[in-house]
mmCIF file of the N, C-alpha and C atoms, coordinates in Angstrom:
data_MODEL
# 
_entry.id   MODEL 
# 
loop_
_atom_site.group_PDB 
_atom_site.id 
_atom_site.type_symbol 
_atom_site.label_atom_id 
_atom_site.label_alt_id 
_atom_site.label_comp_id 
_atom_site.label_asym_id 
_atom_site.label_entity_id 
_atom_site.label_seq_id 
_atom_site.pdbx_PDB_ins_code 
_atom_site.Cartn_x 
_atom_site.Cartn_y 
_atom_site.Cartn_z 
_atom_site.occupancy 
_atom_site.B_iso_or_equiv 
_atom_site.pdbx_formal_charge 
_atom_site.auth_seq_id 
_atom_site.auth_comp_id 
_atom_site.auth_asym_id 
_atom_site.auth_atom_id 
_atom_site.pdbx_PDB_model_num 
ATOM 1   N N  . UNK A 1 1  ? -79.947 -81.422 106.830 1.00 0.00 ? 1  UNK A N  1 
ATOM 2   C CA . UNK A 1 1  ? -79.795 -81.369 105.398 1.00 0.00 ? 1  UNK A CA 1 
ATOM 3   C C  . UNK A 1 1  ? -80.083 -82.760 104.834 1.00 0.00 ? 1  UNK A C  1 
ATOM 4   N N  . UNK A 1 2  ? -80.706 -82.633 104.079 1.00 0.00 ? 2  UNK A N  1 
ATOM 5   C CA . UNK A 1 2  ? -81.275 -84.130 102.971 1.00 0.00 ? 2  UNK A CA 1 
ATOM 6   C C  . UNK A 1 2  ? -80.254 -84.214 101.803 1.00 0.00 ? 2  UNK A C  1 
ATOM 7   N N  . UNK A 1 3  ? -79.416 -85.177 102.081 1.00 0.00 ? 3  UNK A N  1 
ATOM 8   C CA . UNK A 1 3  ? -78.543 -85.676 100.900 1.00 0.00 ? 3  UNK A CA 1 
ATOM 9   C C  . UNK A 1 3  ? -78.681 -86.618 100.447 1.00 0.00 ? 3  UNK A C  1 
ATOM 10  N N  . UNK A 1 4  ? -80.323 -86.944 100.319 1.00 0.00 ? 4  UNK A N  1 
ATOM 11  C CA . UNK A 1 4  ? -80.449 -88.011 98.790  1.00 0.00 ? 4  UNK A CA 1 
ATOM 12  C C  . UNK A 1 4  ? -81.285 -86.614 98.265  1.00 0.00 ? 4  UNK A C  1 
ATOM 13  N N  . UNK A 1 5  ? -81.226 -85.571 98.666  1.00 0.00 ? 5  UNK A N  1 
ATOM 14  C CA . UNK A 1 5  ? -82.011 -84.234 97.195  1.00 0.00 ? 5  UNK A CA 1 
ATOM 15  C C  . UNK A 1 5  ? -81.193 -84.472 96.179  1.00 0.00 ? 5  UNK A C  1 
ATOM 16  N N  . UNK A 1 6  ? -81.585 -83.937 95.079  1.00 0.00 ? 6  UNK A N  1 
ATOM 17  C CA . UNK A 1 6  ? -80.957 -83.382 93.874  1.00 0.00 ? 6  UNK A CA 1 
ATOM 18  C C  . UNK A 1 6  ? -80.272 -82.529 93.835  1.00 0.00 ? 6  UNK A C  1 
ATOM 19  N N  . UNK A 1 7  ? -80.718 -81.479 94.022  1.00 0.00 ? 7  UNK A N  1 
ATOM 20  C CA . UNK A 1 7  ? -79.675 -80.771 94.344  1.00 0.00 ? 7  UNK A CA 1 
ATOM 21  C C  . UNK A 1 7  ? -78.280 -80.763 95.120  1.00 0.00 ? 7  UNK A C  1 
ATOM 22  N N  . UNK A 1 8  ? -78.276 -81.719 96.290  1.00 0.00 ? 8  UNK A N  1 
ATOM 23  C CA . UNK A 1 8  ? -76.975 -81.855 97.408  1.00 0.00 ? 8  UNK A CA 1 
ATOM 24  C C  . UNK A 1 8  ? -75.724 -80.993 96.520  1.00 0.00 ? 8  UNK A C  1 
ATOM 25  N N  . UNK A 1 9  ? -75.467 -81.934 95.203  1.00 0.00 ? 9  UNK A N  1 
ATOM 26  C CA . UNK A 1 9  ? -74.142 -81.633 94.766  1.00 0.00 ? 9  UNK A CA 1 
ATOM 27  C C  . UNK A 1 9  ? -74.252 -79.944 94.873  1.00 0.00 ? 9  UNK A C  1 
ATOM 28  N N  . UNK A 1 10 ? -74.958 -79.180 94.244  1.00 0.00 ? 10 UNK A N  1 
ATOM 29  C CA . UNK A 1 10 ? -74.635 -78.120 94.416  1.00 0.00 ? 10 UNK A CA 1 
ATOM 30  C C  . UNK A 1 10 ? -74.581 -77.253 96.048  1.00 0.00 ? 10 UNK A C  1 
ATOM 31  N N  . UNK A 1 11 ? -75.299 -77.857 96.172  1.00 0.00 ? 11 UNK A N  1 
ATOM 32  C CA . UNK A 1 11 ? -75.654 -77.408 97.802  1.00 0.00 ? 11 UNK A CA 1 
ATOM 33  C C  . UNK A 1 11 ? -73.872 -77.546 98.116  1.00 0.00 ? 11 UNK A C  1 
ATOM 34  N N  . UNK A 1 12 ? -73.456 -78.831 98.404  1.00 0.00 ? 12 UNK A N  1 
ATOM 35  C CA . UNK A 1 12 ? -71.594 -79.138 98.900  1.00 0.00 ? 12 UNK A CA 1 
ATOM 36  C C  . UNK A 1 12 ? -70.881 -78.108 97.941  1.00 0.00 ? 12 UNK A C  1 
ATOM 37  N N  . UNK A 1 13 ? -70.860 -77.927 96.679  1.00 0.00 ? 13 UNK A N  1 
ATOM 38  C CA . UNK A 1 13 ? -70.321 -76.961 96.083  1.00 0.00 ? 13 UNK A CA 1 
ATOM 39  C C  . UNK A 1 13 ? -70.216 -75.276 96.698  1.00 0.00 ? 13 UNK A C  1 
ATOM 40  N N  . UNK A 1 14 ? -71.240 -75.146 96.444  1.00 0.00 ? 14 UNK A N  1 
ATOM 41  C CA . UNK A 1 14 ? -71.690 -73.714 96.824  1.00 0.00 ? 14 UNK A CA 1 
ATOM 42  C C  . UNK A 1 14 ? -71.008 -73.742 98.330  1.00 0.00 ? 14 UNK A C  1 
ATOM 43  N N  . UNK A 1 15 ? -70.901 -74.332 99.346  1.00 0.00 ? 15 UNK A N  1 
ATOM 44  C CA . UNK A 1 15 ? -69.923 -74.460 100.526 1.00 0.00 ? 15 UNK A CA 1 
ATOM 45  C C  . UNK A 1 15 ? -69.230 -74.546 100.487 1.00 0.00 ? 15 UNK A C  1 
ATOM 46  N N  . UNK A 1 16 ? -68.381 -75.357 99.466  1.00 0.00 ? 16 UNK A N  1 
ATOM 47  C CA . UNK A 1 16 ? -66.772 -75.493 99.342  1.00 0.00 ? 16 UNK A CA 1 
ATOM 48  C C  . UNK A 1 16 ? -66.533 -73.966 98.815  1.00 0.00 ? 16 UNK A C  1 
ATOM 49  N N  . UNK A 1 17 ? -67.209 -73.496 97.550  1.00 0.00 ? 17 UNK A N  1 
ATOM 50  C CA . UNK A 1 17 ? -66.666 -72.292 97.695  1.00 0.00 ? 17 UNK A CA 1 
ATOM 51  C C  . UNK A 1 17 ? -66.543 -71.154 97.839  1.00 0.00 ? 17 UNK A C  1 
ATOM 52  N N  . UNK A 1 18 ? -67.666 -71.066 98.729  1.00 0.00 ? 18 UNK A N  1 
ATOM 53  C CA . UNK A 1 18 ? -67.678 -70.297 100.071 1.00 0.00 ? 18 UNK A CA 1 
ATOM 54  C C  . UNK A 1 18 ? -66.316 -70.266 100.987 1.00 0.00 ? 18 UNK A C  1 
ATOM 55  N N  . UNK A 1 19 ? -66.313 -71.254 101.544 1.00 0.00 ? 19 UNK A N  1 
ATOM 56  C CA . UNK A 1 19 ? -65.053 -71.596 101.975 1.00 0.00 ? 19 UNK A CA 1 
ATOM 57  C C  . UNK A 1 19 ? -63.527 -71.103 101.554 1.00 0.00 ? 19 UNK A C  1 
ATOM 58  N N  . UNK A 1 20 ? -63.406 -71.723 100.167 1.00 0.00 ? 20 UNK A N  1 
ATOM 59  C CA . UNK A 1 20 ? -62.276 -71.275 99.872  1.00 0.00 ? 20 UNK A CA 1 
ATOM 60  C C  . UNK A 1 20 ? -62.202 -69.648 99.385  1.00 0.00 ? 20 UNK A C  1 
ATOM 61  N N  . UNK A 1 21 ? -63.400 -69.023 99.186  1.00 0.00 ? 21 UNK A N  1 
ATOM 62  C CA . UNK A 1 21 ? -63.359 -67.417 99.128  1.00 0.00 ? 21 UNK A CA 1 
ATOM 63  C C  . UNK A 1 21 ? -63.291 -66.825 100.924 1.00 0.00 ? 21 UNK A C  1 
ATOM 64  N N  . UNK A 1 22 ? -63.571 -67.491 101.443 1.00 0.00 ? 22 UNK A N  1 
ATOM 65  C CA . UNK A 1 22 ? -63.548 -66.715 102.799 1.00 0.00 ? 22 UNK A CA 1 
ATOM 66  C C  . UNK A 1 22 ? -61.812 -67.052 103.256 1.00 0.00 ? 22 UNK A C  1 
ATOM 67  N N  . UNK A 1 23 ? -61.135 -68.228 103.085 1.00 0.00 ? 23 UNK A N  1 
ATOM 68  C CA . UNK A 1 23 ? -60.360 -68.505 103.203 1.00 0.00 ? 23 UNK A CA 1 
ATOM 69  C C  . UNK A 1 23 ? -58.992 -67.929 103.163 1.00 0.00 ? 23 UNK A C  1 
ATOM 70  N N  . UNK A 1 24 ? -59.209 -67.688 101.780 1.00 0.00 ? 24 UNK A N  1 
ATOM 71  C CA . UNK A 1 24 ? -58.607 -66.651 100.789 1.00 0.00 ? 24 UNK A CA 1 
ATOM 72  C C  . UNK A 1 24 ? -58.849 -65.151 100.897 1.00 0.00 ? 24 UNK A C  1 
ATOM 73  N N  . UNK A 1 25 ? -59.724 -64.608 101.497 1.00 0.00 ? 25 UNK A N  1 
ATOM 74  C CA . UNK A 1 25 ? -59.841 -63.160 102.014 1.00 0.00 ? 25 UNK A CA 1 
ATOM 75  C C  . UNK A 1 25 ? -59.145 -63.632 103.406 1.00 0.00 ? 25 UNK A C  1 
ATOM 76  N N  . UNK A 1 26 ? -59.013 -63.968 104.428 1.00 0.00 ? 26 UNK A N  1 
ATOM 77  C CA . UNK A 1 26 ? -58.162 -64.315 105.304 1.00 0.00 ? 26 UNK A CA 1 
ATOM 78  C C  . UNK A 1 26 ? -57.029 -64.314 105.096 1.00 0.00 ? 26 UNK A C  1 
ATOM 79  N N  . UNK A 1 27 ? -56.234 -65.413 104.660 1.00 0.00 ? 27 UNK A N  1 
ATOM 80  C CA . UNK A 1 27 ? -55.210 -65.434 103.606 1.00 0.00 ? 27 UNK A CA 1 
ATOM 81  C C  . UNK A 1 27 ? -54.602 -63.784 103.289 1.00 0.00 ? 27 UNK A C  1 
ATOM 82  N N  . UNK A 1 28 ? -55.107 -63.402 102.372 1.00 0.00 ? 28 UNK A N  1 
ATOM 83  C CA . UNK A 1 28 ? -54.888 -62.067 101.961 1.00 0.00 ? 28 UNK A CA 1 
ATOM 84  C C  . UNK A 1 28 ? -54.618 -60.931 103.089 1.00 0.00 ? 28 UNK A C  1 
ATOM 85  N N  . UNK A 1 29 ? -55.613 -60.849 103.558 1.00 0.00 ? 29 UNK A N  1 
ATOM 86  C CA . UNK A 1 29 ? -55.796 -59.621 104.947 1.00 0.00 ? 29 UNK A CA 1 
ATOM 87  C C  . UNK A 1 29 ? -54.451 -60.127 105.865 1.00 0.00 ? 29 UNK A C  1 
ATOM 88  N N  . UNK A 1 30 ? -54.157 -61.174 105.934 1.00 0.00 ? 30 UNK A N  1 
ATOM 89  C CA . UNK A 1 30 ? -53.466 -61.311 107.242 1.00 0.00 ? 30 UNK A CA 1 
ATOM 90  C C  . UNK A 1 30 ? -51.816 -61.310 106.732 1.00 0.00 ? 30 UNK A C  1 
ATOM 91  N N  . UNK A 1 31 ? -52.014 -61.648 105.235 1.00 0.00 ? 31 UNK A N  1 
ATOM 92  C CA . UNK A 1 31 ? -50.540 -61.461 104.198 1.00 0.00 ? 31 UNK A CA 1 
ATOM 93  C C  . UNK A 1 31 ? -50.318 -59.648 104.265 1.00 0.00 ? 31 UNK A C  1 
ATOM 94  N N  . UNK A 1 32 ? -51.429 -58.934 104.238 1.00 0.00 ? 32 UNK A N  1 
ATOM 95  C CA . UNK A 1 32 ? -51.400 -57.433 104.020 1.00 0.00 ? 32 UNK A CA 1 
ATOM 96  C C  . UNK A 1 32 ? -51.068 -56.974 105.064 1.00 0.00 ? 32 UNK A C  1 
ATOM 97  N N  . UNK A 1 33 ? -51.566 -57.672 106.474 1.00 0.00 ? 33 UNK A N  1 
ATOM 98  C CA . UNK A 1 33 ? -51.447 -57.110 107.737 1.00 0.00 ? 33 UNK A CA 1 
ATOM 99  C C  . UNK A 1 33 ? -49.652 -57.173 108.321 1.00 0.00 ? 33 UNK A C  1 
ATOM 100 N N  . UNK A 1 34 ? -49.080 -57.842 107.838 1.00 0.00 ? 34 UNK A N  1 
ATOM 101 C CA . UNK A 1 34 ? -48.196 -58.672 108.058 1.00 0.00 ? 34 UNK A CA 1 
ATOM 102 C C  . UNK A 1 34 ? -46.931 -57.638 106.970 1.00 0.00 ? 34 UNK A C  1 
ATOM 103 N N  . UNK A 1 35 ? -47.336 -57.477 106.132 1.00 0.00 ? 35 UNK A N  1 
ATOM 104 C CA . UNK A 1 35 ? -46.640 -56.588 104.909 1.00 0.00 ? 35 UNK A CA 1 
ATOM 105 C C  . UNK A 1 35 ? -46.620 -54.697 105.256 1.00 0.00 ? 35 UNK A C  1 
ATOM 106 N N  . UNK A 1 36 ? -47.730 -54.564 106.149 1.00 0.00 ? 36 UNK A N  1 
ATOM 107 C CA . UNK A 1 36 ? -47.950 -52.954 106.810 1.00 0.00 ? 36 UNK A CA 1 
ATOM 108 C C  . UNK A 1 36 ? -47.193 -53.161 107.801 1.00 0.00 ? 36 UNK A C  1 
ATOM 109 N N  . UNK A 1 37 ? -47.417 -53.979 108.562 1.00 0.00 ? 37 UNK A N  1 
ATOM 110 C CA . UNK A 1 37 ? -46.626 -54.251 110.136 1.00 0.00 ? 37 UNK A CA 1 
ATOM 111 C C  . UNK A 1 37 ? -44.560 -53.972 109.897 1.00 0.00 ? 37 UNK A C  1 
ATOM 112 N N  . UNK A 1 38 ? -44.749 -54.332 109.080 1.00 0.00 ? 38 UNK A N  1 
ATOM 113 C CA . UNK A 1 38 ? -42.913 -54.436 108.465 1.00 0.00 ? 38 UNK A CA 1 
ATOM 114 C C  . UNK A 1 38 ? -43.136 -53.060 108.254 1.00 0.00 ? 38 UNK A C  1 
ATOM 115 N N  . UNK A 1 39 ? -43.469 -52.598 107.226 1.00 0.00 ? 39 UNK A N  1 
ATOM 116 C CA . UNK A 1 39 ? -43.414 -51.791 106.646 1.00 0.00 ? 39 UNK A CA 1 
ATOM 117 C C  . UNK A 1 39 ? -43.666 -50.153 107.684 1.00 0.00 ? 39 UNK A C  1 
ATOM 118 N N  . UNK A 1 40 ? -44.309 -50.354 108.658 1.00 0.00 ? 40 UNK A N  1 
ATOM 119 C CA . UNK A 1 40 ? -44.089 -49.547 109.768 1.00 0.00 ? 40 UNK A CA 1 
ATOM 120 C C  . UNK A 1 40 ? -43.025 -49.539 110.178 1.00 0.00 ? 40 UNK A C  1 
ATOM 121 N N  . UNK A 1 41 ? -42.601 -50.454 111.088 1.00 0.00 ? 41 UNK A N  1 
ATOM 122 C CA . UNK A 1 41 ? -41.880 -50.933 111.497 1.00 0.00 ? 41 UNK A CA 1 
ATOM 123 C C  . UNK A 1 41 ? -40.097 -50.334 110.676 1.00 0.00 ? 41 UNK A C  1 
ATOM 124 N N  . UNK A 1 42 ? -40.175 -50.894 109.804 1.00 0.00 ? 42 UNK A N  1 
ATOM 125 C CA . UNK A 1 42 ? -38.993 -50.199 108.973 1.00 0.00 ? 42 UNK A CA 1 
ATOM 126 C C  . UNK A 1 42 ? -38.879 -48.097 108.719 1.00 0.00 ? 42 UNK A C  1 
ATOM 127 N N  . UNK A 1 43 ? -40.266 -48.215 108.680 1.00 0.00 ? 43 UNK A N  1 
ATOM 128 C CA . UNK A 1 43 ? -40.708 -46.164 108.598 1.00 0.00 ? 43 UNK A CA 1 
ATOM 129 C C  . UNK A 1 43 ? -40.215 -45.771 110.076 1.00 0.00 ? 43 UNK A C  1 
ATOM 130 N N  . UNK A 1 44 ? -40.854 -46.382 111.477 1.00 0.00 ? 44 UNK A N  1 
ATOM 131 C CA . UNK A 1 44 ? -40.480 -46.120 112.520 1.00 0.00 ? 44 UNK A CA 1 
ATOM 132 C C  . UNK A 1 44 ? -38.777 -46.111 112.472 1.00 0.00 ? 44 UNK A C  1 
ATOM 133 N N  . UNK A 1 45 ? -38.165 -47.624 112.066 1.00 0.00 ? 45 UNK A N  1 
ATOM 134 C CA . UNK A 1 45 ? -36.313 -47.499 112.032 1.00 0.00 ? 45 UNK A CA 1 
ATOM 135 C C  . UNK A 1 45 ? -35.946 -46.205 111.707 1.00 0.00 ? 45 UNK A C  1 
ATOM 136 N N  . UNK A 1 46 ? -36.314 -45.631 110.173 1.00 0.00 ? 46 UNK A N  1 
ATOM 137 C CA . UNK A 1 46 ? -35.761 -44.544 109.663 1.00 0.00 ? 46 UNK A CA 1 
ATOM 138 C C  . UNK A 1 46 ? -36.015 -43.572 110.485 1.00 0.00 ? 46 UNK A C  1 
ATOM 139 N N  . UNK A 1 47 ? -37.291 -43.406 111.590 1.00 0.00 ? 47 UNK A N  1 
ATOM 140 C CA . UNK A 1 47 ? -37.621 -41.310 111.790 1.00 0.00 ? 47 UNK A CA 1 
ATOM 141 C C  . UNK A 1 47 ? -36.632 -41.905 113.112 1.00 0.00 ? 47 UNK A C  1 
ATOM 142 N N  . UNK A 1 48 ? -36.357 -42.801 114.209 1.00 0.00 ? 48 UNK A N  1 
ATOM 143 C CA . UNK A 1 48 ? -36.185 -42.600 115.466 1.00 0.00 ? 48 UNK A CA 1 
ATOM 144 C C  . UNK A 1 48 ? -34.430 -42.335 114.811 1.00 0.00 ? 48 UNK A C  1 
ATOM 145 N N  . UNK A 1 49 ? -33.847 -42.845 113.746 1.00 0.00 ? 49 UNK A N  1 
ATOM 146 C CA . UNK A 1 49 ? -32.394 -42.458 113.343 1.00 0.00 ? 49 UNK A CA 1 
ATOM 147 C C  . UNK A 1 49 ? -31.583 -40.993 113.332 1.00 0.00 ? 49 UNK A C  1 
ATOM 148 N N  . UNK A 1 50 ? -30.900 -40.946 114.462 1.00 0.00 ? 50 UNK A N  1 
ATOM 149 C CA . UNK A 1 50 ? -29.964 -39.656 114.439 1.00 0.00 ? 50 UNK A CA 1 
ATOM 150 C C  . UNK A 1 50 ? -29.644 -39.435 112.946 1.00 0.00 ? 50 UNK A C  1 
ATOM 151 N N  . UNK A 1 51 ? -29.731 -38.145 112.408 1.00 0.00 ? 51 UNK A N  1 
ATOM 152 C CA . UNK A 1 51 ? -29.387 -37.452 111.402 1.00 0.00 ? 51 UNK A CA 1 
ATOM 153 C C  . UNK A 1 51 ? -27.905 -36.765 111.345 1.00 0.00 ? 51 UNK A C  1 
# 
């Protein structure tokens, strides 16, 4: 990569936020994954419970 172009700045931009959108879908998915996992987890507590 040539960073005396003109362009560079956008070029580093456009990566940073890339970055922080991929980041942030990570982030998210693994907050959701994490929020189902309980949330099983608590559904399983209730059915294995003597009635």
């Amino acid at each position: 990569m040539d960073f005396s172009a003109n362009h560079v700045g956008f070029v580093i931009a456009s990566y940073a936020l890339t970055f922080l959108c991929l980041a942030g879908l990570i982030i998210a998915t693994l907050g959701r994954d994490r929020k189902l996992r309980a949330q099983v987890e608590r559904l399983d507590t209730q059915r294995r419970k003597p009635r």
